[in-house]
N, C-alpha and C positions, 0 to 999 in steps of 0.2 A: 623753678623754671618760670620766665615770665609765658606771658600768650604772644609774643612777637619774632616771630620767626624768619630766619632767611634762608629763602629759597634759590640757591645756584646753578648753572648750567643749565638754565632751560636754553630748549632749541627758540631760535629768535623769532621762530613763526608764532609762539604761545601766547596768548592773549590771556587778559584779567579770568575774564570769567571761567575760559579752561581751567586755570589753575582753581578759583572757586569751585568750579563744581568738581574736581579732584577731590580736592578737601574735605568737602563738605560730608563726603561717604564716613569718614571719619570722626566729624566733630563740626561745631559752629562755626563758620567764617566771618569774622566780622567785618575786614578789610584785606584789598590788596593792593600794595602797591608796586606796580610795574616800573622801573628806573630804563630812562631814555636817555640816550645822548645830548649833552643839552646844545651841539652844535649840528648835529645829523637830524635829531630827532626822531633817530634808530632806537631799537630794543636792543638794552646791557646785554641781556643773559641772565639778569637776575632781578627778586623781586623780593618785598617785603611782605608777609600773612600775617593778621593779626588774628588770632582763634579766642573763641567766646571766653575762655577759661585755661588756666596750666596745664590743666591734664588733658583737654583736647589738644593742647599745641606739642602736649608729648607722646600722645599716642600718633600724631602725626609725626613727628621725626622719626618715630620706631617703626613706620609700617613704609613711608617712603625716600628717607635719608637712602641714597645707592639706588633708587630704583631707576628702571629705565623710562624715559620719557621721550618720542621723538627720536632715538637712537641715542640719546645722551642721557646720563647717568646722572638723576638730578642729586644735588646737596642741599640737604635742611636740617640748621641748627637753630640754638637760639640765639636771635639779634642779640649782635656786642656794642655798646652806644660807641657814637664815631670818635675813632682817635683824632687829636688835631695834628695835623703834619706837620713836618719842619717849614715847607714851605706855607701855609697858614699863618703859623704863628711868626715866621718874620716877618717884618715890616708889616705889621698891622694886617696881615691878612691878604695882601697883595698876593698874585700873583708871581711867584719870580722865574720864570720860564724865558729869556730873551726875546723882546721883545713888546711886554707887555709892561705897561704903565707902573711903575712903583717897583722892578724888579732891580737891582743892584746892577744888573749888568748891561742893563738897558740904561741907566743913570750914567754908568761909568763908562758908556760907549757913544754915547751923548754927548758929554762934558767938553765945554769949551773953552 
């Protein structure tokens, strides 16, 4: 198991350090990363933990994987490096969502 874990379902009120000092009762926290909407600038629901060591980051899945947090039942596994999506991998990475620049159907509804 590595030491990079993800943490799911938190309530949106959760801040970095809540979740560190969660943690921490458990094992070393070395980072956390909180994921934001990058157009709201809201909080996902989820976040990345990095724990000093493997077996602190699996004694953490085993004591709070399901537990409650906030009224919601938090998820932590260990990070799966990012799949690349269909829409990534075409057209170099563009976007293809209508409407935005380099998408095929924005091209093809364009065309003069």
């Amino acid at each position: 198991m590595t030491s990079k874990l993800y943490v799911g379902n938190l309530p949106f009120a959760t801040t970095a350090q809540e979740i560190e000092d969660l943690f921490a009762a458990t094992g070393a926290v070395s980072s956390v990363e909180m994921i934001f909407d990058k157009f709201t600038g809201r909080p996902r629901g989820f976040a990345f933990v990095s724990m000093a060591t493997p077996e602190d980051a699996r004694k953490v899945v085993e004591k709070f994987n399901g537990t409650e947090l906030g009224g919601r039942n938090l998820t932590v596994n260990e990070a799966r490096a990012r799949e690349e999506s269909p829409a990534r991998a075409f057209a170099g990475g563009n976007d293809s969502r209508p409407g935005f620049r380099g998408s095929p159907r924005n091209e093809r509804n364009f065309r003069r």
